[in-house]
C-alpha positions in Angstrom: -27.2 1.7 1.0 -24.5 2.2 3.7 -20.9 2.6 3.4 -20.5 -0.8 5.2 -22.3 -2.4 2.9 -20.7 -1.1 -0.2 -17.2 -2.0 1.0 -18.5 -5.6 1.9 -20.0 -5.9 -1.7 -17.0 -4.2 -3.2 -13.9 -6.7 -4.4 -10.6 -5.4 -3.6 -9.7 -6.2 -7.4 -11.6 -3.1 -8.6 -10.0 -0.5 -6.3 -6.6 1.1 -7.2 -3.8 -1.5 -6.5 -0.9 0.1 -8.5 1.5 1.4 -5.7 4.2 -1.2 -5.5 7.3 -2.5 -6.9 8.3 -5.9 -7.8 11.6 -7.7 -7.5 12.9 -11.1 -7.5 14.3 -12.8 -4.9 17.9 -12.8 -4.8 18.0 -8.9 -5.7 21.0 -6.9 -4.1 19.4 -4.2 -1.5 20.9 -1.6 -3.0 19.3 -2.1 -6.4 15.8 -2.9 -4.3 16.2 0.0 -2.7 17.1 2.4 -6.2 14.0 0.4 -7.7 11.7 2.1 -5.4 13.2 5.2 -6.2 12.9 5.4 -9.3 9.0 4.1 -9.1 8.5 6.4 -6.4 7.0 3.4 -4.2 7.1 3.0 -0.6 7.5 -0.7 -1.0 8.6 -3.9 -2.7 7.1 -6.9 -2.9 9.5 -9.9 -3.4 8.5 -12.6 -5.4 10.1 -16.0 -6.4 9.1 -17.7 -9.6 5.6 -15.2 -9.2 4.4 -15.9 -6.2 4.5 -13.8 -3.6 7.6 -14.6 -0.9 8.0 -11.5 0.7 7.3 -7.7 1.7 10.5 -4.6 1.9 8.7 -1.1 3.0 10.3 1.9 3.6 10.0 0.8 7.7 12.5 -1.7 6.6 14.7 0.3 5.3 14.8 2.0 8.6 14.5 -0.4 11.0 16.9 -3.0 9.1 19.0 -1.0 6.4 20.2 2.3 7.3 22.7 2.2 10.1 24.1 -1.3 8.5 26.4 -0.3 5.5 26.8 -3.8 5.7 23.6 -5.3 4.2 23.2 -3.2 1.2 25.3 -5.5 -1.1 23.1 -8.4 0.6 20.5 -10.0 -0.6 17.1 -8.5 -0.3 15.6 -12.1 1.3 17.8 -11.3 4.2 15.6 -8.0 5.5 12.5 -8.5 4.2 9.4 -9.6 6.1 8.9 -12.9 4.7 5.1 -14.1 4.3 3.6 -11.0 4.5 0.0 -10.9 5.2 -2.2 -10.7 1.8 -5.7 -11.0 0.3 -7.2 -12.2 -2.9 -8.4 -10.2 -5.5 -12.0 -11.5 -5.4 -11.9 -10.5 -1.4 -14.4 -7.7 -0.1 -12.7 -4.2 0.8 -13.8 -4.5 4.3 -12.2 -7.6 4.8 -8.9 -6.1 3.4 -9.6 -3.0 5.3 -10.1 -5.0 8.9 -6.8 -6.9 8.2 -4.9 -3.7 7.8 -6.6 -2.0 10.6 -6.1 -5.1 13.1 -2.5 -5.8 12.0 -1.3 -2.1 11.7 0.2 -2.3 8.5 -0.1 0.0 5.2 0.6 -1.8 2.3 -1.2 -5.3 1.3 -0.3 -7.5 -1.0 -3.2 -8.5 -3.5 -2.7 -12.1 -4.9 -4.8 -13.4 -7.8 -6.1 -17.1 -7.7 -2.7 -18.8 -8.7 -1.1 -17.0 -6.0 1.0 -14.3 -8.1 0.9 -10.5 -7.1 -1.4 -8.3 -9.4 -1.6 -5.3 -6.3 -1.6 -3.3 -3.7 -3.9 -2.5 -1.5 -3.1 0.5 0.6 -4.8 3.7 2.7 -4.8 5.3 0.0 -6.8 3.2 -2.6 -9.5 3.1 0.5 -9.6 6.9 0.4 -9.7 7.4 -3.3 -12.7 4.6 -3.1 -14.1 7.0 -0.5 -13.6 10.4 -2.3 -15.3 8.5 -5.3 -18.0 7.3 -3.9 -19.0 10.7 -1.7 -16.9 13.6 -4.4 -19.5 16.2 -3.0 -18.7 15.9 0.9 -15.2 15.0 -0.2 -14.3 17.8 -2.9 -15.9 20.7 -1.9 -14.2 21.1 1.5 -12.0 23.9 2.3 -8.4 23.5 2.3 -8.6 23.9 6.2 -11.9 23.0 7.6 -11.4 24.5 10.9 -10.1 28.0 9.9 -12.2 31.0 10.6 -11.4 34.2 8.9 -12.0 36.9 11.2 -11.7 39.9 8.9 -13.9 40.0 5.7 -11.8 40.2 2.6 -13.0 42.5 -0.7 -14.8 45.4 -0.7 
């Protein structure tokens, strides 16, 4: 069996989608923003009513937030990226994988069949499945691979 073919037989549901945070829409920015704090998350997905209506990342918060004192009492529907691209659950990892390759983003919203946000898919999930699935070429590599020690330590 090949890589390939384990991530195209391999649902997105059953790798690790826990990295996100979730807020309603309508939420201040400011309290957006502490919520990902405090969860120690790198983005928020906006919902309304449970379904997904939109994405906030820490890009956002750079590109739309910082310099504007402004927009932190705002709502959050005002900066985020509405309609952010997402997969289903029962979608294969290379599918997901291609789609965040192709449209250069890192977090992915994983939506069950009703449409409501149960995950997120992100770089990190794909290298934990990666680590998992080879732990021998994965774990037993030297902090820094391409260090050479020139003088011999011990006796």
């Amino acid at each position: 069996m090949s890589l390939e073919y384990d991530l195209r037989q391999e649902k997105v549901i059953h790798l690790n989608l826990t990295e996100f945070t979730e807020v309603e829409i309508g939420t201040p920015v400011r309290a957006t923003i502490e919520k990902m704090r405090q969860e120690n998350h790198n983005c928020a997905f906006i919902t309304n009513g449970g379904k997904l209506a939109g994405i906030f990342t820490d890009r956002d918060i750079l590109l739309r937030v910082v310099d504007r004192p402004e927009v932190w009492d705002q709502s959050i529907d005002t900066v985020m990226t509405p309609q952010p691209y997402s997969v289903n659950s029962t979608d294969p990892a290379d599918a997901a994988l291609n789609l965040m390759h192709e449209k250069h983003v890192r977090n992915v919203p994983v939506l069950d069949s009703s449409g409501a946000v149960i995950g997120n898919l992100t770089h990190y999930a794909i290298i934990k499945y990666l680590a998992d699935r080879f732990p021998e070429s994965v774990y037993n590599l030297p902090p820094e691979p391409d260090r050479v020690v020139r003088n011999r330590d011990g006796a």
